[in-house]
C-alpha positions as CSV (number, residue, x, y, z in Angstrom):
1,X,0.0,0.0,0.0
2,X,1.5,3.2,-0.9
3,X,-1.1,5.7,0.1
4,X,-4.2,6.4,2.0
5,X,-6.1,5.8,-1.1
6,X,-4.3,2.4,-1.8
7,X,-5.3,1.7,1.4
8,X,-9.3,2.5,1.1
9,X,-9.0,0.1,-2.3
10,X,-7.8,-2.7,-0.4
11,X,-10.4,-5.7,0.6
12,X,-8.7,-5.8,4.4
13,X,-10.8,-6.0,7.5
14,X,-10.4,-2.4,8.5
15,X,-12.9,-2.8,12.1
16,X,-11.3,-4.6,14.5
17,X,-12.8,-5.5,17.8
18,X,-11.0,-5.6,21.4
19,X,-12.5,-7.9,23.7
20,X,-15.3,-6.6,26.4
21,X,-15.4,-8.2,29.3
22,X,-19.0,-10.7,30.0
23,X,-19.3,-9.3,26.2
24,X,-17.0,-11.0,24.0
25,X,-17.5,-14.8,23.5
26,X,-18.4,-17.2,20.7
27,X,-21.9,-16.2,20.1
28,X,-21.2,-12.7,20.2
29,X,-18.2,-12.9,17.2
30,X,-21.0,-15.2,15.4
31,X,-23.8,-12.5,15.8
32,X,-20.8,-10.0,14.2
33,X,-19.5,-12.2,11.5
34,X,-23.2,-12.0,10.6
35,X,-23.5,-8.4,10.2
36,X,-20.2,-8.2,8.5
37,X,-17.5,-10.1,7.0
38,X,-15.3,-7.7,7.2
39,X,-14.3,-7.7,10.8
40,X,-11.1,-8.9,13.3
41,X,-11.9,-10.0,16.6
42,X,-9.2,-10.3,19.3
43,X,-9.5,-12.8,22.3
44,X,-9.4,-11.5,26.0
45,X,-5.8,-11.4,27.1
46,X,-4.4,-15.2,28.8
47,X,-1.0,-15.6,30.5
48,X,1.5,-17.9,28.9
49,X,1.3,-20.1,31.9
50,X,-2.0,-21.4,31.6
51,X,-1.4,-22.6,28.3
52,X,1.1,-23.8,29.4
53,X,0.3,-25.6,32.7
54,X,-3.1,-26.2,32.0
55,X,-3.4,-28.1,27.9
56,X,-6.6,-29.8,29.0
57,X,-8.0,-26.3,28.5
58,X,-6.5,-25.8,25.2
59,X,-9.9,-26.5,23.6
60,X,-11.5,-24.1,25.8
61,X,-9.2,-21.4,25.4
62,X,-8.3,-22.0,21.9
63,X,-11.1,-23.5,20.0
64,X,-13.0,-21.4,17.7
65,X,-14.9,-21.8,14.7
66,X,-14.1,-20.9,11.2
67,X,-17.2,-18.5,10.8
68,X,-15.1,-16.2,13.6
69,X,-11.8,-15.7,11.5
70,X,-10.2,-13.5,11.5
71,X,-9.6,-14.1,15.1
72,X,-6.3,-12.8,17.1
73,X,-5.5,-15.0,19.9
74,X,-3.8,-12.8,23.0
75,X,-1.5,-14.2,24.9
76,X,1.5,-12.6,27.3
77,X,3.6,-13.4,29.9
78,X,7.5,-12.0,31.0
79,X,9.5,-15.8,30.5
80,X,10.6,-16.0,26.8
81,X,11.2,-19.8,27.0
82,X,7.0,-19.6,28.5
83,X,5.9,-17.6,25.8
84,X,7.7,-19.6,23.2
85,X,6.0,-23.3,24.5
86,X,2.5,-21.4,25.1
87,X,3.0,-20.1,21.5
């Protein structure tokens, strides 16, 4: 993209929705996706460690359906070696 009128051309999800908490879930992206196609959603931030000591809630925390791409999964942390095994 070279200008701002390159960038208005382009077919790229230009909304992008931040998570809300006892908002954002499934059903909600679903609801969304269904009044546009054009949208990102991110997830609610989750520390590294959970994903990392906990992988029997990998399904819960990382499941999603394909109607809700884009999707941006969240996660942080301070241990690189963490980070790197949750990622």
């Amino acid at each position: 993209m070279n200008n701002l009128e390159d960038f208005l051309k382009d077919d790229i999800h230009k909304l992008s929705i931040a998570p809300m908490l006892d908002v954002s879930n499934r059903y909600f992206w679903v609801f969304l996706r269904l009044l546009s196609k054009k949208v990102t959603f991110y997830t609610e931030m989750i520390h590294c460690d959970v994903l990392v000591r906990l992988p029997e809630l990998h399904d819960e925390l990382l499941g999603f359906d394909p109607i809700e791409k884009p999707l941006v999964f969240q996660f942080g942390g301070s241990d690189p070696k963490k980070l790197a095994q949750a990622a």
